[in-house]
C-alpha atoms as a printed R data frame, in Angstrom:
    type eleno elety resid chain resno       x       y       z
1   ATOM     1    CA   UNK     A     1  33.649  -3.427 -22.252
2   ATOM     2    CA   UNK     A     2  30.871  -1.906 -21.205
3   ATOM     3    CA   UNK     A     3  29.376  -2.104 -17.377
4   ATOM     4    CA   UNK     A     4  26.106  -3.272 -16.845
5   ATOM     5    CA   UNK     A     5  25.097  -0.081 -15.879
6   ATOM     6    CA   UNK     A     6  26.374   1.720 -19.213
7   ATOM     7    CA   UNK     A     7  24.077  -0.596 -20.833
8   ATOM     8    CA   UNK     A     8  20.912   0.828 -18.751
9   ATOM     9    CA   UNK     A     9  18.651   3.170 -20.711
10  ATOM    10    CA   UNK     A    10  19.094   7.104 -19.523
11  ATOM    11    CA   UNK     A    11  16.217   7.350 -17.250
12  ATOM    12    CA   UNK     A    12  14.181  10.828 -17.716
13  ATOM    13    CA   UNK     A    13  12.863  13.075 -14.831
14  ATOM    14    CA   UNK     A    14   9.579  10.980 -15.895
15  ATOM    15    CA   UNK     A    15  11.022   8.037 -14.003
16  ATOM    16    CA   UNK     A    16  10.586  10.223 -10.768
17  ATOM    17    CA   UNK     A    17   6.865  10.342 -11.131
18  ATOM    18    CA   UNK     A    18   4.832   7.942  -9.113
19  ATOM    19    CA   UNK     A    19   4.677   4.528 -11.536
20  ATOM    20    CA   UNK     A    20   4.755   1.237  -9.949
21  ATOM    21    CA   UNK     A    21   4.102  -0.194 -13.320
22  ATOM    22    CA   UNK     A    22   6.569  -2.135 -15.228
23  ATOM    23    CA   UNK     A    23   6.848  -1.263 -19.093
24  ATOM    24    CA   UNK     A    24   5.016  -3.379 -21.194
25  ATOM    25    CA   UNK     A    25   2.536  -4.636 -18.110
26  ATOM    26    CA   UNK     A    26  -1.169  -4.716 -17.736
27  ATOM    27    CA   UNK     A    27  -2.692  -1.384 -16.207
28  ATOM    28    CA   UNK     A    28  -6.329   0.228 -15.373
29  ATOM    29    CA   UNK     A    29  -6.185   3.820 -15.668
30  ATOM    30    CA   UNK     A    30  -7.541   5.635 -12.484
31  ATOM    31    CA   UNK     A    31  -8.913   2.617 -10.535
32  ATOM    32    CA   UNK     A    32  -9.906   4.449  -7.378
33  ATOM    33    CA   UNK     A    33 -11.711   7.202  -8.992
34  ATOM    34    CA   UNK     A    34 -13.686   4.937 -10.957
35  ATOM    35    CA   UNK     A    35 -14.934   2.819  -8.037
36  ATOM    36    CA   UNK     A    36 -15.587   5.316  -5.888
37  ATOM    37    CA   UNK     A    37 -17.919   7.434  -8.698
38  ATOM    38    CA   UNK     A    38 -20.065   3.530  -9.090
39  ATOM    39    CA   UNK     A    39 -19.811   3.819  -5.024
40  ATOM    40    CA   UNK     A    40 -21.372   7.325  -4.683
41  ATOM    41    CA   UNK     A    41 -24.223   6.544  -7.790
42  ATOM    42    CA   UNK     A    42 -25.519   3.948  -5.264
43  ATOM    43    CA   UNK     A    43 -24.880   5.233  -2.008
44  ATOM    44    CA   UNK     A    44 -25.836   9.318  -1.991
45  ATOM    45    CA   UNK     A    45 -24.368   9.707   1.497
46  ATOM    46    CA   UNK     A    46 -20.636   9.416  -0.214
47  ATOM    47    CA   UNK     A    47 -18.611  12.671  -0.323
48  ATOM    48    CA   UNK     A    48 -15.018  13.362  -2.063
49  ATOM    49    CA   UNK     A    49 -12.905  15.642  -0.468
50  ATOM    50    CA   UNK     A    50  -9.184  16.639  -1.285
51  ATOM    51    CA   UNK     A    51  -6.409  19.025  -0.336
52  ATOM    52    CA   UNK     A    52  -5.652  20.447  -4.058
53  ATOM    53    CA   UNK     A    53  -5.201  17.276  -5.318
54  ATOM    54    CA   UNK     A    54  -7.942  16.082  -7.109
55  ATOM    55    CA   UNK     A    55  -5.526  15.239 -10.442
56  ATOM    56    CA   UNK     A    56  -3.108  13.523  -8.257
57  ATOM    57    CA   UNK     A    57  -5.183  11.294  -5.759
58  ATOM    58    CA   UNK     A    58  -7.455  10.226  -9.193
59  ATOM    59    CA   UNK     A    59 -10.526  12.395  -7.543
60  ATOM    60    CA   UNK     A    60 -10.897  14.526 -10.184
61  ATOM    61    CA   UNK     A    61 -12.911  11.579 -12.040
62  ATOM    62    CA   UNK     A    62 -15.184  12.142  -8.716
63  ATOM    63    CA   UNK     A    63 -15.456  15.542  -9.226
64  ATOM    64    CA   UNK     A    64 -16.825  15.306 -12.777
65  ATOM    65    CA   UNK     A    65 -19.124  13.022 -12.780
66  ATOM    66    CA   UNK     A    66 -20.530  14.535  -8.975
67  ATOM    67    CA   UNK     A    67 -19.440  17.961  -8.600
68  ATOM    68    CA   UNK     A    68 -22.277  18.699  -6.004
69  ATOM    69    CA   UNK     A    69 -20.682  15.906  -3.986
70  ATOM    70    CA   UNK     A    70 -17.151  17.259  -4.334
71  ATOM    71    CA   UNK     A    71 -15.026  19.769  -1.784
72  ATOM    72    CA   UNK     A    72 -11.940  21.184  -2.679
73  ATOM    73    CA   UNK     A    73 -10.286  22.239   0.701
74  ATOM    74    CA   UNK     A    74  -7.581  24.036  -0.996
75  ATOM    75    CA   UNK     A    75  -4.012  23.221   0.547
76  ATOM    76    CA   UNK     A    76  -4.904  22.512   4.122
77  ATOM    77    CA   UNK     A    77  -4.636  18.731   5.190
78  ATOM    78    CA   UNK     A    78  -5.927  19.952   8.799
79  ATOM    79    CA   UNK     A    79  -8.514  21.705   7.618
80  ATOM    80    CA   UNK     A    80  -9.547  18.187   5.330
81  ATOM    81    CA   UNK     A    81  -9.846  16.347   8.159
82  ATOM    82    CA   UNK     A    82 -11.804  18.360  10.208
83  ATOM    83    CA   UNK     A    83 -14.019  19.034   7.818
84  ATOM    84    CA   UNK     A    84 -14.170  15.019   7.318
85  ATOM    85    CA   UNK     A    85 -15.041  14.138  10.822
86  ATOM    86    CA   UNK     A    86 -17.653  17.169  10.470
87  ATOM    87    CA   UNK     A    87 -19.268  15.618   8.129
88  ATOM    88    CA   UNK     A    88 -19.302  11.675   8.834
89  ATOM    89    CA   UNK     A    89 -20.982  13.440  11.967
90  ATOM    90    CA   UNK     A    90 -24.082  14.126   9.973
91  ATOM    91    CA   UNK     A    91 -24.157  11.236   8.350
92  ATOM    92    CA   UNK     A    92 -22.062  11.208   4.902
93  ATOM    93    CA   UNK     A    93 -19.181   8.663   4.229
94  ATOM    94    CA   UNK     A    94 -16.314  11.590   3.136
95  ATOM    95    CA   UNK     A    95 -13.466  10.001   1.557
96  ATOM    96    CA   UNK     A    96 -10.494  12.210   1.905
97  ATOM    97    CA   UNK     A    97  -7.497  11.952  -0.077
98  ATOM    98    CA   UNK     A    98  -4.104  13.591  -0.514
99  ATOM    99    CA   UNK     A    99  -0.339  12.347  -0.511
100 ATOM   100    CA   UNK     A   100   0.420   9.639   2.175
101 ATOM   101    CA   UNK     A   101   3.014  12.614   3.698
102 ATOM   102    CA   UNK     A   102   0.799  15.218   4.037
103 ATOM   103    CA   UNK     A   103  -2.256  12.977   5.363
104 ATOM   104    CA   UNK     A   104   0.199  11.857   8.128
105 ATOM   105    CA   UNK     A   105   2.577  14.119   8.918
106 ATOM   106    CA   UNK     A   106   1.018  17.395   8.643
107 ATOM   107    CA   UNK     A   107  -2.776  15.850   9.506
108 ATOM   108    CA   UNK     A   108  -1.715  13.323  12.391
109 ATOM   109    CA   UNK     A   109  -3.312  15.390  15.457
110 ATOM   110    CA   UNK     A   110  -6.624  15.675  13.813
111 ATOM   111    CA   UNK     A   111  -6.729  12.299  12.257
112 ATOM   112    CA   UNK     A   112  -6.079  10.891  15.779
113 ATOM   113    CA   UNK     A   113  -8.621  14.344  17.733
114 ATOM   114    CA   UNK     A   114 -11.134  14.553  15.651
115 ATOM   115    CA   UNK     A   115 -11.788  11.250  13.850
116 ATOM   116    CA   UNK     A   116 -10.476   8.285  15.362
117 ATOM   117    CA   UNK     A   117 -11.097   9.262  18.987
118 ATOM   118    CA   UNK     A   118 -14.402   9.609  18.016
119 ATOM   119    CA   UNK     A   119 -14.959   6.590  15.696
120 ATOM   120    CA   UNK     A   120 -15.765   8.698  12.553
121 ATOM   121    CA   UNK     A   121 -16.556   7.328   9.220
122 ATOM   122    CA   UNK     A   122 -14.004   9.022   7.132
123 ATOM   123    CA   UNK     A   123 -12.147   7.201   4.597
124 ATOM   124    CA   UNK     A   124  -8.981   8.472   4.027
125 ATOM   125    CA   UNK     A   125  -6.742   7.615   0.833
126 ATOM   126    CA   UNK     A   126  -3.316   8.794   0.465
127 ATOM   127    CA   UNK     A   127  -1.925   8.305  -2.762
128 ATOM   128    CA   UNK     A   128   2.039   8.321  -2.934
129 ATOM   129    CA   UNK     A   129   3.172   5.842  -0.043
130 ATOM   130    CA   UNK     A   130   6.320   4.705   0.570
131 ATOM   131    CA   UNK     A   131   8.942   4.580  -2.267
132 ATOM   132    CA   UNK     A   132   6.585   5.240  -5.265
133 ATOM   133    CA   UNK     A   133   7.722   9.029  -6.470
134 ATOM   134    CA   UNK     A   134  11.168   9.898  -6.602
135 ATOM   135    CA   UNK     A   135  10.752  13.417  -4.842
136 ATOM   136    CA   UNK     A   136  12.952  13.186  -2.237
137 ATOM   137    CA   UNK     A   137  11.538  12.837   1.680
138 ATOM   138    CA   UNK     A   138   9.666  16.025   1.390
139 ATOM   139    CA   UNK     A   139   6.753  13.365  -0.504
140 ATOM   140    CA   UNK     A   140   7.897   9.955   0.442
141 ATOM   141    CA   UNK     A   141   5.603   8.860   2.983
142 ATOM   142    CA   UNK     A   142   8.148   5.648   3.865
143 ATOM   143    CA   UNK     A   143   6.751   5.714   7.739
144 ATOM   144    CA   UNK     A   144   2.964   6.280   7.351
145 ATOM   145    CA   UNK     A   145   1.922   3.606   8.140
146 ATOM   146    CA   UNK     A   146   3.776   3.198  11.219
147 ATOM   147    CA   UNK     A   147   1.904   6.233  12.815
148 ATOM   148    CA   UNK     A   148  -1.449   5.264  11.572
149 ATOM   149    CA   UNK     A   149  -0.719   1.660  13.225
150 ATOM   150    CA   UNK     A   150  -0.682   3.566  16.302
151 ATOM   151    CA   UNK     A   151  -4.051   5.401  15.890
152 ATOM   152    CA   UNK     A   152  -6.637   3.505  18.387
153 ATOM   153    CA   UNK     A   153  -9.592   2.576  16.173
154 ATOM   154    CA   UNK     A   154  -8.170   3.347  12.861
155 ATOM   155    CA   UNK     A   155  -8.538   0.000  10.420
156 ATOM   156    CA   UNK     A   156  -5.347   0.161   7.976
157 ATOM   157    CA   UNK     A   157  -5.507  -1.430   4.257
158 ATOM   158    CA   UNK     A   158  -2.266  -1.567   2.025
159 ATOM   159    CA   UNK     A   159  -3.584  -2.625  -1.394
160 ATOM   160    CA   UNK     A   160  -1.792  -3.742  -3.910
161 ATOM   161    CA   UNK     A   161  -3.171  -3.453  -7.176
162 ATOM   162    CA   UNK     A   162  -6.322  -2.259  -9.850
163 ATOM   163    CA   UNK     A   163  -8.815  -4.821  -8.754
164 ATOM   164    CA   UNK     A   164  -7.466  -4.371  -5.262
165 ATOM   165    CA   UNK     A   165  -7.864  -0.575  -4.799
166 ATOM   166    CA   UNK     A   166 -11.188  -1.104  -6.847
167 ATOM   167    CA   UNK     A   167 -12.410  -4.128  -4.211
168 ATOM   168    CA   UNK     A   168 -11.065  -1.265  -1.309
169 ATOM   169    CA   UNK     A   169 -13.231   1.015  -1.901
170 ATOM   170    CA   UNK     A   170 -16.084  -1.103  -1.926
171 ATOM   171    CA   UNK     A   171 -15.109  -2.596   1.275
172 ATOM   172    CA   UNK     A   172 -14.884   0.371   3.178
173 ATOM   173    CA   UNK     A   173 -18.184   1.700   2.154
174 ATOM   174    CA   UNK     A   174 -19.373  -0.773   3.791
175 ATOM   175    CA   UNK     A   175 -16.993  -0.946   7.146
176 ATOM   176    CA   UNK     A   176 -18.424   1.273   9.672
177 ATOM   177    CA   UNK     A   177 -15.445   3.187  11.280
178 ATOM   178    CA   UNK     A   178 -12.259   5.410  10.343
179 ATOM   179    CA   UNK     A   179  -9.887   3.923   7.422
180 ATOM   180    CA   UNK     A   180  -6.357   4.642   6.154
181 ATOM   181    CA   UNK     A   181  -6.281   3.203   2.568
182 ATOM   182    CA   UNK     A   182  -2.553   3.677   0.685
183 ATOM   183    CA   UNK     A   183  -3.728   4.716  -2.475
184 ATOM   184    CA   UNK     A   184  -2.163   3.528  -5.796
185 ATOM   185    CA   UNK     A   185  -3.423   5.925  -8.615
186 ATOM   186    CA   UNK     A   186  -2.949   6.831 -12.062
187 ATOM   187    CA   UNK     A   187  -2.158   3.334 -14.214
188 ATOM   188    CA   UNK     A   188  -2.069   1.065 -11.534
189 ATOM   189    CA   UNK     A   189  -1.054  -2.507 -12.839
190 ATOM   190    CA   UNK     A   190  -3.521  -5.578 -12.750
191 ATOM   191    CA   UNK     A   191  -1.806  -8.017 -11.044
192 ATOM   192    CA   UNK     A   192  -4.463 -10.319  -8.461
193 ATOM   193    CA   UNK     A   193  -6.913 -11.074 -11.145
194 ATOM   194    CA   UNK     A   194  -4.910 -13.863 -12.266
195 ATOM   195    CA   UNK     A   195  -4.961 -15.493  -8.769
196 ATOM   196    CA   UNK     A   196  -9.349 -15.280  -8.424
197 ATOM   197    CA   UNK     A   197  -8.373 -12.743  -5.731
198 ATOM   198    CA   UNK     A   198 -11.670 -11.191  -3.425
199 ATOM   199    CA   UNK     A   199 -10.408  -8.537  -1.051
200 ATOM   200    CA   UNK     A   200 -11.874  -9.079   2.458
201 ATOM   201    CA   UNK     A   201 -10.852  -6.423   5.265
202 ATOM   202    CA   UNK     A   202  -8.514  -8.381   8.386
203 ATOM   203    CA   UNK     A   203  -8.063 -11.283   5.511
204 ATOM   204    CA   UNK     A   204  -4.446 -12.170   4.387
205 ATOM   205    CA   UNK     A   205  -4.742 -14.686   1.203
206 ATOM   206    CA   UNK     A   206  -2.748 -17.279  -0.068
207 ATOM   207    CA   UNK     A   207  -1.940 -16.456  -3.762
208 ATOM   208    CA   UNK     A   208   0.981 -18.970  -4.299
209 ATOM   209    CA   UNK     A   209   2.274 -21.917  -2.472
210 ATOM   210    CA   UNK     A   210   5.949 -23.552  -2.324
211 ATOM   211    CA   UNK     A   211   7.687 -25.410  -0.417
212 ATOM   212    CA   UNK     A   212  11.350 -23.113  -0.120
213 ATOM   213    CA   UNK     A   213  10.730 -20.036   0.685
214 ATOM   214    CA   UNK     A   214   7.188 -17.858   1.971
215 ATOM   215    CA   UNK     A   215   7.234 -14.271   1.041
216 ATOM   216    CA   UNK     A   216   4.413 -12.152   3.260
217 ATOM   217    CA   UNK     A   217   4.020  -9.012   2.042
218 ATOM   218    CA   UNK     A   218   1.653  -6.587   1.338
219 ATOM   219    CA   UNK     A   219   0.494  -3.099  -1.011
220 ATOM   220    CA   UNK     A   220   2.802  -3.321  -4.134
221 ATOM   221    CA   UNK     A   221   5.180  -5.806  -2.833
222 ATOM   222    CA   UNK     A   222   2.785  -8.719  -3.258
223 ATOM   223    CA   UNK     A   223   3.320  -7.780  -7.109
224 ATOM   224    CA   UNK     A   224   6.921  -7.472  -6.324
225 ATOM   225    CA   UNK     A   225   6.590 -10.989  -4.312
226 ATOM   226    CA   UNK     A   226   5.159 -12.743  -7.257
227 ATOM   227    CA   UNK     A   227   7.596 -11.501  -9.905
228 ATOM   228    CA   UNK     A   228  10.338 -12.810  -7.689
229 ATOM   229    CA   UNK     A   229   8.569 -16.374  -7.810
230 ATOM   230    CA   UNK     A   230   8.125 -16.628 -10.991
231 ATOM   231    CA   UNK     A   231  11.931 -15.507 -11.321
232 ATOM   232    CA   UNK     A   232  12.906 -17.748  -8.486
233 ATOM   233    CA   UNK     A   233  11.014 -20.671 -10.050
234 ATOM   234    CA   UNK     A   234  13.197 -20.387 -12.928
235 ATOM   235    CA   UNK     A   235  15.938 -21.742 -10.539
236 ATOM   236    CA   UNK     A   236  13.931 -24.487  -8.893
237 ATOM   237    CA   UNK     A   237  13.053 -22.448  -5.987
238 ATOM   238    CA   UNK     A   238   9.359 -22.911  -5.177
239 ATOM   239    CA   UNK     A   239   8.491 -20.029  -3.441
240 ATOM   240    CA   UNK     A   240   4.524 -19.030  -1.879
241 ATOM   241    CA   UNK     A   241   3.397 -15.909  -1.466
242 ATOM   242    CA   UNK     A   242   0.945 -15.094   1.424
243 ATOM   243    CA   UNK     A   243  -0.540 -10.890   0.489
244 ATOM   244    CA   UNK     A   244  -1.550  -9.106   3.530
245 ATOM   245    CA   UNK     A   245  -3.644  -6.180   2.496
246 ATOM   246    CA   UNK     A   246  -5.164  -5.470   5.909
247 ATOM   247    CA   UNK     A   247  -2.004  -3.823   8.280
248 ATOM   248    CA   UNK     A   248  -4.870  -3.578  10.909
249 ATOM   249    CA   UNK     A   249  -6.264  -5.436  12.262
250 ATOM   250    CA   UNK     A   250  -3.978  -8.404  11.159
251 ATOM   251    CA   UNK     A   251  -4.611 -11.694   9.897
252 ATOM   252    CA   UNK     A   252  -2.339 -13.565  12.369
253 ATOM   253    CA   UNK     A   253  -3.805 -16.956  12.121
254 ATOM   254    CA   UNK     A   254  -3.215 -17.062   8.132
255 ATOM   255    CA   UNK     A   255   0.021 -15.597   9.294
256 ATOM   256    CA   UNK     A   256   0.892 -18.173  12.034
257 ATOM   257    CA   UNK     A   257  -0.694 -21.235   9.647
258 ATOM   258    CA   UNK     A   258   1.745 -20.188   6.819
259 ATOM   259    CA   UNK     A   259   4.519 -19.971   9.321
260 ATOM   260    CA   UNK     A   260   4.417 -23.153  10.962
261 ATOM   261    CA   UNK     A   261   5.080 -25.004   7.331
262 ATOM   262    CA   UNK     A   262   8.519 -26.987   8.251
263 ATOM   263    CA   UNK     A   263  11.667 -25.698   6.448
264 ATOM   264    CA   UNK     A   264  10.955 -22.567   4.435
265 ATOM   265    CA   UNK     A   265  12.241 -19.317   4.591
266 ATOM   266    CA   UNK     A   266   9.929 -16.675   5.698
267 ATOM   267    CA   UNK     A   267  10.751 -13.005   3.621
268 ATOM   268    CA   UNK     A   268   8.744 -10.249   5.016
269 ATOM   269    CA   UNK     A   269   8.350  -7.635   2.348
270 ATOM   270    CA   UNK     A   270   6.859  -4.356   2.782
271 ATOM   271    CA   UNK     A   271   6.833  -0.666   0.882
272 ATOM   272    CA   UNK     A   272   7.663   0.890   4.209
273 ATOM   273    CA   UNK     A   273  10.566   1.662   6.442
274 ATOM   274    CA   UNK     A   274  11.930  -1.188   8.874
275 ATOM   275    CA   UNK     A   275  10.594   0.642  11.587
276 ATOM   276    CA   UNK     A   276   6.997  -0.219  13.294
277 ATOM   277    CA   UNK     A   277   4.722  -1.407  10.611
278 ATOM   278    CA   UNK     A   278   4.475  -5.242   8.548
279 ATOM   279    CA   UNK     A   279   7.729  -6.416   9.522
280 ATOM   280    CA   UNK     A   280   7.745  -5.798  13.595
281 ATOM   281    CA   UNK     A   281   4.276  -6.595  13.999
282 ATOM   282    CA   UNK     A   282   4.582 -10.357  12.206
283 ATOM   283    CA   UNK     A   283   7.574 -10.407  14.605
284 ATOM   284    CA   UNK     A   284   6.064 -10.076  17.782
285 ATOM   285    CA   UNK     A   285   2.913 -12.599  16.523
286 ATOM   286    CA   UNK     A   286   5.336 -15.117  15.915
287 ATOM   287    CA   UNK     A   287   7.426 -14.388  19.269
288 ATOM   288    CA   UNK     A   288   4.211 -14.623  21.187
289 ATOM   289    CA   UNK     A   289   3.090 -17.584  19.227
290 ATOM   290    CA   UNK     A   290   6.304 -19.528  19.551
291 ATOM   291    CA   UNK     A   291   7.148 -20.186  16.139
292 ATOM   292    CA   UNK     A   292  10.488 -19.904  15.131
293 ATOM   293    CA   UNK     A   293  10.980 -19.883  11.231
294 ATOM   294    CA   UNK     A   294  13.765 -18.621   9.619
295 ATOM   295    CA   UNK     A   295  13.135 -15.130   9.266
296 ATOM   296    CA   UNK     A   296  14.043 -11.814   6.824
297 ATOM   297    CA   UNK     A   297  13.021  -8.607   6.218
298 ATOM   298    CA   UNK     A   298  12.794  -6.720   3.148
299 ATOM   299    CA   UNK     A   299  11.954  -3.010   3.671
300 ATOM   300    CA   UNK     A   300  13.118   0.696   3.669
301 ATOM   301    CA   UNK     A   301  15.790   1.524   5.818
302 ATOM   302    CA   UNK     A   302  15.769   3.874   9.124
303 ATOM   303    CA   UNK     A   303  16.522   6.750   6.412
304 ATOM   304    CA   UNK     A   304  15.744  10.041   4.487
305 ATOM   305    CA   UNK     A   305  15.542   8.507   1.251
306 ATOM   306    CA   UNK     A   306  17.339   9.967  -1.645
307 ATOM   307    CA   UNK     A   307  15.515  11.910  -4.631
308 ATOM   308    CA   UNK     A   308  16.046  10.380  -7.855
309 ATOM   309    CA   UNK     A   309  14.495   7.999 -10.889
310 ATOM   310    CA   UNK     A   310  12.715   5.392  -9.161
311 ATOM   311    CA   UNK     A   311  14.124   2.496 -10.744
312 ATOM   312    CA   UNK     A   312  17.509   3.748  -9.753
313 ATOM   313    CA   UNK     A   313  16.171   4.104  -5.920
314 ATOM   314    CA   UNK     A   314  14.372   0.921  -5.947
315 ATOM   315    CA   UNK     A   315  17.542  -1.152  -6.583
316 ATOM   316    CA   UNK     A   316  20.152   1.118  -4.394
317 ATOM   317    CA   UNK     A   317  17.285   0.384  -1.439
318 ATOM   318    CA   UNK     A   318  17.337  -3.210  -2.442
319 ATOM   319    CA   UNK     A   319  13.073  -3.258  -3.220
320 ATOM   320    CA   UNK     A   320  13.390  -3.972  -6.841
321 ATOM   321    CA   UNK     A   321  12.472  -7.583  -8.045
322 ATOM   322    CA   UNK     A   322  16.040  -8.493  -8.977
323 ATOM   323    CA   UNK     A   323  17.497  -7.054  -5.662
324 ATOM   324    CA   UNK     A   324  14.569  -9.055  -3.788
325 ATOM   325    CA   UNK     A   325  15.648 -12.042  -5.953
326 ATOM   326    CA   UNK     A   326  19.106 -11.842  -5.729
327 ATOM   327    CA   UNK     A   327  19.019 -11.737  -1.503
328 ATOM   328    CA   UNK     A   328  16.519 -14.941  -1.433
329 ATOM   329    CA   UNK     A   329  19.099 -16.710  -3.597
330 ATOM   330    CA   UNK     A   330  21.857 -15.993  -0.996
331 ATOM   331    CA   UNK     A   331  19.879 -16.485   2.170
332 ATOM   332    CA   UNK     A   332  18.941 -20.134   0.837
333 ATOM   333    CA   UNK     A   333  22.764 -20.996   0.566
């Protein structure tokens, strides 16, 4: 007889490539580029700049339709953001994109130096965060926004889906002050329409309610969360989902309001090690606050992730929607 694993399709080196969509779901191709190109046709003081990834951040849309308004930086994440903060200096809104990694780890002095400190308005978006490409830690950004947490000043936005990212960017324009936006790109499943979603920045939203378990989560977890209730529902488990696209500043008195409901589970699920960022933060609020739900955490571990297909990785690191499922089912016993 075979396993159930025999009976899984071979996955390809495809399945490495950066796809949060499930086969079969609704997608919008290039969501960020898109918005940000009807952004700039309204507001002339909007720049795109990248780090040699134009194709891989979704800029390259940008660049066509406003090459005059483009800047190619080459492969220098330092140099990006330097050249950012120069320019929000004279007035222009730059956003700045590149991989989630390279925007942190290799940019983090200047990000913190020469934009935050001085309350720049540079927008960067840094596609690839977390567990969404298969490439091994070299590209998995699973502690970004940990570090940008710690940046005085700097607002942080995890968004989950098309309409989400496309909402973002909006937003933003209109924030005044230094962003770090996760960025989903390339066919980025529709998920929040159904639920009349508007994004507001420091808003957490209510998408689902039940009266079992409350999943908080944010970026593409909320998609995750909602699978999982529909999944759960199956078994009579009502389960509400509370998205928190804003990491900073948080939305702790949605937060606290959802956590005070009597005798339901509260799952924290983030894209994101277990270290310093959605899970330790709602933590301390409700230490501080004095509530005292029943509480779990769904995240990354304290590790170098493996390379491999992400399907494969999503269910070893216990992130995938049956995993997810599978660990409410046994915390409610």
């Amino acid at each position: 007889m075979n396993s159930p694993a025999q009976n899984k399709p071979r996955l390809t080196t495809s399945s490495m490539i950066s796809s949060i969509a499930e086969e079969g779901q609704r997608t919008k191709p290039a969501p960020f580029g898109h918005a940000l190109v009807a952004a700039a046709e309204a507001d002339p003081r909007i720049l795109g700049m990248t780090a040699d990834l134009a194709k891989y951040t979704d800029l390259h849309i940008f660049a066509e339709a406003l090459p005059t308004r483009f800047f190619q930086m080459g492969m220098a994440e330092q140099l990006l953001m330097a050249a950012a903060g120069g320019m929000a200096k004279e007035g222009f809104i730059p956003f700045a994109t590149t991989y989630a990694a390279f925007a942190t780890r290799r940019a983090y002095d200047f990000i913190h130096q020469v934009i935050a400190e001085e309350n720049l308005n540079v927008k960067i978006c840094a596609a690839l965060p977390g567990l969404t490409t298969g490439y091994g830690p070299s590209h998995q950004a699973t502690e970004d926004l940990a570090m940008m947490r710690a940046v005085p000043g700097l607002t942080v936005i995890d968004p989950c889906d098309a309409l989400e990212t496309e909402q973002c960017v909006a937003a933003v324009v209109q924030h005044q002050g230094p962003v770090y936006m996760r960025l989903p790109r390339g066919r980025v499943p529709l998920v929040l329409d159904e639920y009349d979603y508007t994004f507001e920045i420091g808003k957490a939203k209510l998408l689902r309610d039940g009266k079992d378990v409350l999943i908080i989560s944010s970026g593409l977890m909320t998609m995750r969360a909602l699978e999982v209730a529909e999944r759960l529902s199956m078994d009579r488990i009502e389960v509400a989902v509370l998205h928190v696209a804003t990491i900073k500043p948080l939305d702790v008195e949605s937060i606290n309001a959802a956590c005070r409901v009597p005798g339901r589970l509260v799952v924290i699920a983030e894209n994101h090690t277990q270290i310093g960022c959605l899970g330790e933060a709602i933590a301390l609020n409700l230490v501080q606050a004095k509530i005292q739900p029943e509480l779990r955490h769904v995240a990354l571990p304290d590790a170098f992730l493996d390379p491999g297909a992400l399907p494969t990785l999503q269910d070893r690191y216990s992130v995938s929607t049956e995993a997810i499922s599978s660990n409410i089912r046994s915390w409610l016993i």
